[in-house]
C-alpha positions as CSV (number, residue, x, y, z in Angstrom):
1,X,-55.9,-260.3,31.9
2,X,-55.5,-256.8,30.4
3,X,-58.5,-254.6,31.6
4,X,-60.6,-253.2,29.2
5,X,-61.0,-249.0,28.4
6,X,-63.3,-248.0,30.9
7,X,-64.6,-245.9,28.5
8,X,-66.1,-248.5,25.8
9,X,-69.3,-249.1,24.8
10,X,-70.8,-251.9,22.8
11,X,-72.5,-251.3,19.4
12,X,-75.5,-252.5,20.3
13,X,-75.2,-249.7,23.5
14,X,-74.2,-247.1,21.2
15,X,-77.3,-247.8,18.7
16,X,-79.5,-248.2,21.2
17,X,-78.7,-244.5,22.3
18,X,-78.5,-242.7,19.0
19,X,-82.3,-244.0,18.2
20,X,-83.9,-243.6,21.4
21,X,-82.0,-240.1,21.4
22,X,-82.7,-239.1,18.4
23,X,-85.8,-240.0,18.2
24,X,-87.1,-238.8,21.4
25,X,-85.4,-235.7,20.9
26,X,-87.8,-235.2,17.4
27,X,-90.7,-235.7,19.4
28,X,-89.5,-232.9,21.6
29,X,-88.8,-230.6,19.1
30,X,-92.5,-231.2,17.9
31,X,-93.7,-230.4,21.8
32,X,-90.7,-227.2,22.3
33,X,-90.7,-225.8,19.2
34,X,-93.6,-226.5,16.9
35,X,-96.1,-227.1,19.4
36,X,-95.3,-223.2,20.0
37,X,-95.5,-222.5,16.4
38,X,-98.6,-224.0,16.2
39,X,-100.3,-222.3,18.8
40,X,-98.8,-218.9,17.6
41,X,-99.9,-219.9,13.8
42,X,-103.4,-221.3,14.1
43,X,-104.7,-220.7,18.0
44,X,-103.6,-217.0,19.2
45,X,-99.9,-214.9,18.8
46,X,-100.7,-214.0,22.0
47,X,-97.6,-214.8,24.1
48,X,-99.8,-215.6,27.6
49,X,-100.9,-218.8,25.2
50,X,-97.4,-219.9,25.1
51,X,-96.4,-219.3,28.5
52,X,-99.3,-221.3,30.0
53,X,-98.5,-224.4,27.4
54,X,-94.4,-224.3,27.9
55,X,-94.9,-224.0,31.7
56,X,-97.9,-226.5,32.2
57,X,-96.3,-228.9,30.1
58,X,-93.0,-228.2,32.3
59,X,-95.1,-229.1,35.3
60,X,-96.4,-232.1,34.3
61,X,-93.1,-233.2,32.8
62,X,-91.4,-232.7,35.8
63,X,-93.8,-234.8,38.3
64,X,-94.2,-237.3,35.6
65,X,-90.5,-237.8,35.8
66,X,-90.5,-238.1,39.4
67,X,-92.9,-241.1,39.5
68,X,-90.8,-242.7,36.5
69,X,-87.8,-242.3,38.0
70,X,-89.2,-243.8,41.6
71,X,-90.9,-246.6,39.4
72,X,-87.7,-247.5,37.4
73,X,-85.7,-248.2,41.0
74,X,-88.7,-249.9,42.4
75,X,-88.9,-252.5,39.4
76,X,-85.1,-252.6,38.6
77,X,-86.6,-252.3,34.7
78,X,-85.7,-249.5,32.2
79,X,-86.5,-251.2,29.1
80,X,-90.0,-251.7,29.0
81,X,-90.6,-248.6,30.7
82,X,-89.0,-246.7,27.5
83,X,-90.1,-248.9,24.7
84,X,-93.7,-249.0,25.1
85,X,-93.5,-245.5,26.6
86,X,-92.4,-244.5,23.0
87,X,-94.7,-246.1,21.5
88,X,-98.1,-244.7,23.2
89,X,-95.5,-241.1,23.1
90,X,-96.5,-241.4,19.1
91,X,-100.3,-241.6,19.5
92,X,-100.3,-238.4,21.8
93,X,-98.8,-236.4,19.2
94,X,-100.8,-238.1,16.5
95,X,-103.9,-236.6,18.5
96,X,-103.2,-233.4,17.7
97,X,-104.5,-233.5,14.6
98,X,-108.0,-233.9,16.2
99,X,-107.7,-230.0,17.4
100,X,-110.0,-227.6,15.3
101,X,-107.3,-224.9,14.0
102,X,-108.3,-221.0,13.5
103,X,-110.8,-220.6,16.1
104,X,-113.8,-218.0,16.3
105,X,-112.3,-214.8,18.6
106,X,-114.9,-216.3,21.5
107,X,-113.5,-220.2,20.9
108,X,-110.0,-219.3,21.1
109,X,-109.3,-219.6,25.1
110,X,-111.3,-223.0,24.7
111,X,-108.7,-223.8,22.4
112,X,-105.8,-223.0,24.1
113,X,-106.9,-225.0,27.0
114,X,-107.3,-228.0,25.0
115,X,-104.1,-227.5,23.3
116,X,-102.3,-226.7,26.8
117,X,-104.2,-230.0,28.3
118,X,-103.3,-232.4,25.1
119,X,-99.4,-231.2,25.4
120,X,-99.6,-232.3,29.3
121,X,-100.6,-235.5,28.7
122,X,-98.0,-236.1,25.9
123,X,-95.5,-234.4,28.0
124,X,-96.5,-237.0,30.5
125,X,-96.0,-240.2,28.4
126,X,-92.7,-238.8,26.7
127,X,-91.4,-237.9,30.6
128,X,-91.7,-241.5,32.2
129,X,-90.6,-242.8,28.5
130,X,-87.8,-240.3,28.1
131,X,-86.9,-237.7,30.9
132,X,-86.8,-240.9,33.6
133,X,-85.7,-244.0,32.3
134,X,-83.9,-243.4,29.2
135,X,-81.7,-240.8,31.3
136,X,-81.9,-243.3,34.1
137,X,-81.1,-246.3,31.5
138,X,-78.2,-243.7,30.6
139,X,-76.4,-243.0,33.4
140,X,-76.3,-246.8,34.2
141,X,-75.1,-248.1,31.1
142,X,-71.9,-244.9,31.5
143,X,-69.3,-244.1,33.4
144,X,-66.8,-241.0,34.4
145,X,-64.4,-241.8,31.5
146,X,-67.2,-241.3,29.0
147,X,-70.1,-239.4,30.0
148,X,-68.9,-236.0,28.9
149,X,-68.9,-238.0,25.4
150,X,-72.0,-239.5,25.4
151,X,-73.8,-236.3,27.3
152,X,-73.0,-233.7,24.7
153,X,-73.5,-235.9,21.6
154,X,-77.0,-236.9,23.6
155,X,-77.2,-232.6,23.9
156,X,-76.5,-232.3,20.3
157,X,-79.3,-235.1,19.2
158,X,-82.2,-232.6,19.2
159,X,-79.8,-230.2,16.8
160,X,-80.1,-233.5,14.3
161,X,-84.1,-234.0,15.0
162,X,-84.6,-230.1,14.6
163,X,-82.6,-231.2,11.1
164,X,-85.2,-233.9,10.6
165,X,-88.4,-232.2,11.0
166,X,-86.9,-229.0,10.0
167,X,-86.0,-230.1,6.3
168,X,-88.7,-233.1,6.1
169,X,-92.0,-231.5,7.5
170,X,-91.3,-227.8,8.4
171,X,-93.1,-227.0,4.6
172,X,-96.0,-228.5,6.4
173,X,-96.2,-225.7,9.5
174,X,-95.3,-222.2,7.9
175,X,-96.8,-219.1,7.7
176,X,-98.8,-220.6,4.6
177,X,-99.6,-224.0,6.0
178,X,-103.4,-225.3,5.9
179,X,-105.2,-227.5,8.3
180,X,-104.5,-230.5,6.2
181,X,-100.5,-229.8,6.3
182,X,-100.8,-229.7,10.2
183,X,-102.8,-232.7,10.1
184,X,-100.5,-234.6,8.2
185,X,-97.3,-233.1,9.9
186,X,-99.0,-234.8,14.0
187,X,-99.7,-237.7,12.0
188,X,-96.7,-238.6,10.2
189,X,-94.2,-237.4,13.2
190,X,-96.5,-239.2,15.5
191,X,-95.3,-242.4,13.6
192,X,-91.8,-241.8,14.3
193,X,-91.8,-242.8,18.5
194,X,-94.2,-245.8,17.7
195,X,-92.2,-247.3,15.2
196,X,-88.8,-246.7,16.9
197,X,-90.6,-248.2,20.4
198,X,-91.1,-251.3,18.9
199,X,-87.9,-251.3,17.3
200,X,-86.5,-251.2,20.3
201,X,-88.5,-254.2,22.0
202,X,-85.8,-256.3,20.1
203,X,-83.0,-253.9,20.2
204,X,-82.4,-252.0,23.7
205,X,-81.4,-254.1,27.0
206,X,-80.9,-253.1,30.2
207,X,-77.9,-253.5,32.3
208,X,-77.6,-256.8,33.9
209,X,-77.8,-257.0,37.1
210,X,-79.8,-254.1,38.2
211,X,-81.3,-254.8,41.7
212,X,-85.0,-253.7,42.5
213,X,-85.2,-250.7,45.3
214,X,-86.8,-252.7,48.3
215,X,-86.2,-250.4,51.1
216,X,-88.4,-247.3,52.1
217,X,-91.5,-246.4,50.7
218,X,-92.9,-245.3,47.0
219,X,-94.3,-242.2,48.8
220,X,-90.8,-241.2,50.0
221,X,-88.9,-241.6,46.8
222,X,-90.8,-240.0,44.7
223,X,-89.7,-236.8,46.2
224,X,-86.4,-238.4,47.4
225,X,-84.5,-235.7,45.6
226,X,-86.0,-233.2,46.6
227,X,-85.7,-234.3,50.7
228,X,-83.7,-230.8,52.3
229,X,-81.3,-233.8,53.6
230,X,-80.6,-235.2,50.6
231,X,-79.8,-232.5,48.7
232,X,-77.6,-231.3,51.9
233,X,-75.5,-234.7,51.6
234,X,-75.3,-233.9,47.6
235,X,-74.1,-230.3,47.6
236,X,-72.4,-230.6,44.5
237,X,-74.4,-232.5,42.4
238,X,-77.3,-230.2,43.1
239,X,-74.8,-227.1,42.0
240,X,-74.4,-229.3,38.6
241,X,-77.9,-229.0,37.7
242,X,-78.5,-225.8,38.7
243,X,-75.9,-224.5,36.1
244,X,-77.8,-226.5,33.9
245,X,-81.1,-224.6,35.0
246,X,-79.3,-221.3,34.4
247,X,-78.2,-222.1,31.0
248,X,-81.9,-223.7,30.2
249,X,-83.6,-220.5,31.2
250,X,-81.9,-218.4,29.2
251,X,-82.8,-220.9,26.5
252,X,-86.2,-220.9,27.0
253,X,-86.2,-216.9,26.8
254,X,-86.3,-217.5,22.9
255,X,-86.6,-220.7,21.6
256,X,-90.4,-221.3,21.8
257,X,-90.6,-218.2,19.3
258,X,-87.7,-219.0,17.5
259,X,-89.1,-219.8,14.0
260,X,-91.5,-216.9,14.0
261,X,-88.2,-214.5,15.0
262,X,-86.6,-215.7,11.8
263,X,-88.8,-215.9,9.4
264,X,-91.5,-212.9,11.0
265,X,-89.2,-210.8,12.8
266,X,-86.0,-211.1,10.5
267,X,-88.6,-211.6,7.6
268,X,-86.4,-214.8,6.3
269,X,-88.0,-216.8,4.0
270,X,-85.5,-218.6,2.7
271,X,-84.1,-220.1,5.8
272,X,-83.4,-223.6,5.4
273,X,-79.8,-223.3,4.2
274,X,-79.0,-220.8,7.0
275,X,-80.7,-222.8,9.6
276,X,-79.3,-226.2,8.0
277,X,-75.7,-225.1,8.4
278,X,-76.2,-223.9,12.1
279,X,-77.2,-226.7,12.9
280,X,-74.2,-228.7,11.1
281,X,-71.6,-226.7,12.4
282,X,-72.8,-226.4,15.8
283,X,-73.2,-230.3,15.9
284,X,-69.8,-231.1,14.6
285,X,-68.2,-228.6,17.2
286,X,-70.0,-229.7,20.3
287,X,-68.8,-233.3,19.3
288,X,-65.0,-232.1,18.7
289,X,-65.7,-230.0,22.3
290,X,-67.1,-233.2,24.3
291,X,-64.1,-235.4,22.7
292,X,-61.7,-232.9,24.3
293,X,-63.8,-232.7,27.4
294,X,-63.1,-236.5,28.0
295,X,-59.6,-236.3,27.3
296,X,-58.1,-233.0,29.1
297,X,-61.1,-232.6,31.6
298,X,-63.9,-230.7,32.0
299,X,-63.4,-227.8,34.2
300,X,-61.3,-226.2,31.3
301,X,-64.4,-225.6,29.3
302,X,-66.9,-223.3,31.8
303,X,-65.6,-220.4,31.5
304,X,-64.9,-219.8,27.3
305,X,-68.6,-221.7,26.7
306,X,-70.3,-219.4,28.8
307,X,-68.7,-216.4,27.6
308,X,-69.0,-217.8,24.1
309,X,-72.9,-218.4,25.1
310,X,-73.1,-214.2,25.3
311,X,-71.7,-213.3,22.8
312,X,-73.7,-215.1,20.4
313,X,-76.8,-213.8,21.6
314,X,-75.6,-210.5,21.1
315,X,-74.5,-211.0,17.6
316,X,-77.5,-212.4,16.9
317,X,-79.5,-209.4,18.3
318,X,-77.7,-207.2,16.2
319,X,-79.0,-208.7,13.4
320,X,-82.0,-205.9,13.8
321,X,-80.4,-203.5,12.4
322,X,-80.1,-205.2,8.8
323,X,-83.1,-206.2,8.4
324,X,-84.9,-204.8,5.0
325,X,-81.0,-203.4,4.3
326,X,-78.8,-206.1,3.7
327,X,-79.8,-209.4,3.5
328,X,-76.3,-211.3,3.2
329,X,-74.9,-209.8,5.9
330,X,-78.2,-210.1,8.3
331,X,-77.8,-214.3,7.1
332,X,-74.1,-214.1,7.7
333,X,-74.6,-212.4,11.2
334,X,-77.6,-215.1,12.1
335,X,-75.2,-217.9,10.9
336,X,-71.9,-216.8,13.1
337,X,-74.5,-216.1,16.1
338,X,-76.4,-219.2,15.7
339,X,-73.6,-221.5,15.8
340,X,-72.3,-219.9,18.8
341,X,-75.7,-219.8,20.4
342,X,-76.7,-223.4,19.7
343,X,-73.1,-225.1,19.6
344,X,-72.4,-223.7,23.5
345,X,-76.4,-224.7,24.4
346,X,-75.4,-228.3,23.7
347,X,-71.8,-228.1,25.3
348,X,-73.1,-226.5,28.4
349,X,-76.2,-229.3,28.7
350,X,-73.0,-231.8,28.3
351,X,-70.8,-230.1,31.0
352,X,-73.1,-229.8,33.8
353,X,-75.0,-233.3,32.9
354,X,-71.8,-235.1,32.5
355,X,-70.8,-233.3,35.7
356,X,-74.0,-234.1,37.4
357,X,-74.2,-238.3,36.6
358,X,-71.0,-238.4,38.5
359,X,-72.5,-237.5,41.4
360,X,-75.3,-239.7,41.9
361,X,-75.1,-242.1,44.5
362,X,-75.3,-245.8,43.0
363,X,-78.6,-247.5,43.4
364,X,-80.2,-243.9,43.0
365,X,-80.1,-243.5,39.6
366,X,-83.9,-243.2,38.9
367,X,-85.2,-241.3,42.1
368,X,-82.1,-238.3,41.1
369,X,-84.0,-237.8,37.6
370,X,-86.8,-236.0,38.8
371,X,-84.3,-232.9,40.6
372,X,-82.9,-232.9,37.3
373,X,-86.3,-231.9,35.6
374,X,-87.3,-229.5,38.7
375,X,-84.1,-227.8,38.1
376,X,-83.8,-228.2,34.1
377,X,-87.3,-228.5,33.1
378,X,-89.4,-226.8,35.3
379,X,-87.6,-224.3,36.8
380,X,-86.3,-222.8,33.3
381,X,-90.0,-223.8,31.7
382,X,-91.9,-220.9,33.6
383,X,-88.8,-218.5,34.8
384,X,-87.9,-218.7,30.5
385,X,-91.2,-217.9,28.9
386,X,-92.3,-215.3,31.7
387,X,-89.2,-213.4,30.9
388,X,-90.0,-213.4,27.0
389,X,-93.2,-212.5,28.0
390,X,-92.6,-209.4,29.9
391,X,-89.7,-208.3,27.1
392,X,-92.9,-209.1,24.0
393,X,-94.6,-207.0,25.8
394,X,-92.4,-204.7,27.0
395,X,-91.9,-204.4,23.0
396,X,-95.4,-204.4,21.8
397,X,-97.0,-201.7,23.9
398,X,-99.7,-200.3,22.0
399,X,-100.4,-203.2,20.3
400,X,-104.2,-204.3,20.9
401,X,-104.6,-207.1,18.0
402,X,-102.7,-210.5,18.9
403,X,-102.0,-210.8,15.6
404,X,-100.0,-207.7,14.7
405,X,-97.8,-209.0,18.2
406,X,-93.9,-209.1,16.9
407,X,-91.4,-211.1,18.8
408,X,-88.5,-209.1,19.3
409,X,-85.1,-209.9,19.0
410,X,-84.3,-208.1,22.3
411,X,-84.9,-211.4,23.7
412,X,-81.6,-212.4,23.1
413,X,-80.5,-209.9,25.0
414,X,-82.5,-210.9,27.8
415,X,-81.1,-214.9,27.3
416,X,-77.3,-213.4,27.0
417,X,-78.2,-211.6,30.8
418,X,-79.4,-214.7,32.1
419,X,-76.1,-216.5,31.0
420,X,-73.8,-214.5,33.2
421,X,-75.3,-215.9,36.2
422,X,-73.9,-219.5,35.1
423,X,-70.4,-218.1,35.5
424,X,-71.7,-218.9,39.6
425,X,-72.4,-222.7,39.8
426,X,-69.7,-223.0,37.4
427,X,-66.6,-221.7,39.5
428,X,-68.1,-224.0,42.1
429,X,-68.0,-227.2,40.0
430,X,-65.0,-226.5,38.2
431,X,-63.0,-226.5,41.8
432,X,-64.1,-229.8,42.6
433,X,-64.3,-231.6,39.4
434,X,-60.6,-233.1,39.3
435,X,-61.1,-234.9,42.6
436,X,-64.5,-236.2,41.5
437,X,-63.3,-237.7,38.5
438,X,-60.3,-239.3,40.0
439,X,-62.6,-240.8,42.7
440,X,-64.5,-242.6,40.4
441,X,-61.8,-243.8,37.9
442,X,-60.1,-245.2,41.3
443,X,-63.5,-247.1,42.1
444,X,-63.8,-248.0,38.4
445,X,-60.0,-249.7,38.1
446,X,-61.0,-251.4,41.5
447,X,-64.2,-253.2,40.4
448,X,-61.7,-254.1,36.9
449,X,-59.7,-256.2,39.1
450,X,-61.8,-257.9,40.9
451,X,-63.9,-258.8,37.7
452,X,-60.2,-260.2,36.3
453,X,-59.4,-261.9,39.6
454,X,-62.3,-264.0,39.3
């Protein structure tokens, strides 16, 4: 019997990723990005607001994943854990439009706790949904000869969601937005996970054959990954993710003030065509890039993504110097930088995450989710928006009402200095990546021929 590609995935596989990607991905956007926008718009532009929310939020996340990720090898389940996870994810952000908007000047700390405490708890939900066993449903239901694939497309996803809510509800969150459009904009985006969660009751399966995790303690693998002698037995895997950490950081430097850069800063009010066609092109070339990735190996693709990473944030930074002078060429300069920016953000999230499934041991696909959000969520969630901090302020000295605050596009600068670091983790993994990947399509072929033999 002729063996199958190794690299084939059913349709009902491949659906079942692009919905529960894409749509978890839009209900992070709504946390990363508008959640951010909304506290900036209608609680305080004070950037300590932000930092508190993004790096709470990352805490949460992060622990939440831990006890998913320990709960999904316990019970050998994924599916249920992910399907009804979605669908209580929807009613957390549908809460949000409980939260009185434009506080009094002494009511607004009061509100940025609540908003900083309501985000936890969706960030919880969407983690133990999402972050562990949707990753951990993912990494069982690949393999070496497609993960690259699957990773970046899975890195591109929230490019499409930003697409979604962008050009569908952003009208609804602007600069001249009411209460009423952020009301409607929770509720109706809120509808989105529920809907897709039950959709998925009938639609998603797990892998058959998964094994419940009988031996040790819950206590001990909830923080399996993070044991000094695990991570000593799992060099590389750990030097994956923190190239992943690296790149996040300098993500998070801007992104949560992203909108209010282009359309405060760069004073763009017409940004949906601009912002549309970043997004297009940056989607179609991180899915031409993973394709190749598959076919002629990763470790070809490091170096040129990272030093395509710094370059776009420095085009983009030099957009300053056209604002108020000369609009086509500031929208031309935030196209060429944008697609760089975003296209090598997704492709580098595909490198080291393809890169880093490799490595897990089998059997341990759930308890190695939660290193992946210390070092991908956490880690970059407070380093990130600390950094912007200190550069907004750095900026805005002088500057004694929160509302005259202006976020600087120096902080692309500051994400483009960040980026040379990943040039480190990625020499390391780019050494040893041939050997890893012929390991693994060795044990793959293997397990081939005994399925045929039998």
């Amino acid at each position: 019997m002729k063996a199958k590609n190794p690299g084939a995935l059913s349709g009902r596989t491949w659906t079942s990723i692009l919905l529960f990607g894409l749509i978890g991905q839009i209900a992070w956007v709504v946390e990363n990005m508008y959640f951010s926008r909304f506290m900036q718009n209608e609680i305080t532009r004070a950037p300590y607001a932000t930092t508190l929310m993004v790096a709470f939020s990352a805490l949460f996340a992060t622990l939440s994943t831990l006890l998913g990720g320990a709960i999904c090898d316990r019970t050998g389940k994924r599916k249920v854990f992910i399907t009804w996870g979605y669908v209580i994810w929807g009613f957390t952000i549908m809460a949000f439009a409980l939260i009185p908007m434009q506080p009094a000047p002494d009511k607004v700390k009061a509100m940025v706790i609540l908003v900083v405490v309501m985000d936890c708890v969706m960030s919880v939900i969407g983690s133990i949904s999402n972050d562990a066993s949707f990753n951990t449903w993912i990494t069982d239901m690949t393999n070496t000869a497609n993960r690259s694939k699957v990773d970046t497309i899975l890195a591109v996803l929230p490019l499409l969601a930003i697409a979604v809510v962008f050009v569908g509800f952003d009208g609804l969150t602007n600069a001249a937005a009411t209460t009423d459009d952020w009301k409607k904009f929770f509720m109706l985006l809120g509808i989105i996970p529920t809907i897709g969660g039950l959709i998925g009751v009938f639609l998603m399966k797990d892998k058959p054959g998964l094994q419940k995790k009988t031996d040790g303690n819950f206590l001990a693998d909830f923080v399996y990954s993070l044991n000094p002698k695990v991570i000593k037995e799992n060099k590389l895997l750990y030097v994956c993710l923190s190239g992943n950490m690296v790149a996040a950081i300098a993500y998070q430097i801007y992104v949560n003030y992203l909108f209010n850069i282009i359309e405060g800063t760069l004073q763009i009010k017409d940004y949906i065509v601009p912002v549309a066609i970043i997004g297009l092109a940056a989607a179609v070339g991180s899915v031409l890039v993973s394709t190749a990735m598959d076919k002629v190996g990763k470790k070809h693709f490091f170096y040129p993504t990272i030093i395509a990473g710094i370059i776009g944030c420095v085009v983009i930074w030099s957009a300053k110097f056209f604002v108020g002078k000369n609009l086509k060429a500031e929208l031309a300069i935030l196209i060429v930088g944008g697609i760089l920016v975003i296209g090598v953000t997704q492709v580098m999230a595909g490198l080291f995450t393809a890169s880093y499934r490799d490595c897990i041991p089998k059997g341990r696909e759930g308890l190695f989710q939660g290193c992946r959000m210390v070092l991908y969520v956490l880690v970059p969630m407070i380093i990130g928006p600390l950094i912007a901090q200190f550069i907004i302020i750095q900026y805005n000295k002088g500057v004694t009402d929160s509302a005259d605050i202006v976020y600087p596009m120096e902080l692309f600068l500051g994400a483009a200095a960040v980026m040379v670091f990943c040039f480190i983790p990625a020499s390391v993994v780019r050494k040893k990546q041939d050997a890893v990947h012929e390991k693994l399509l060795e044990e793959m072929k293997e397990e081939q021929t005994k399925a045929s033999a039998k």
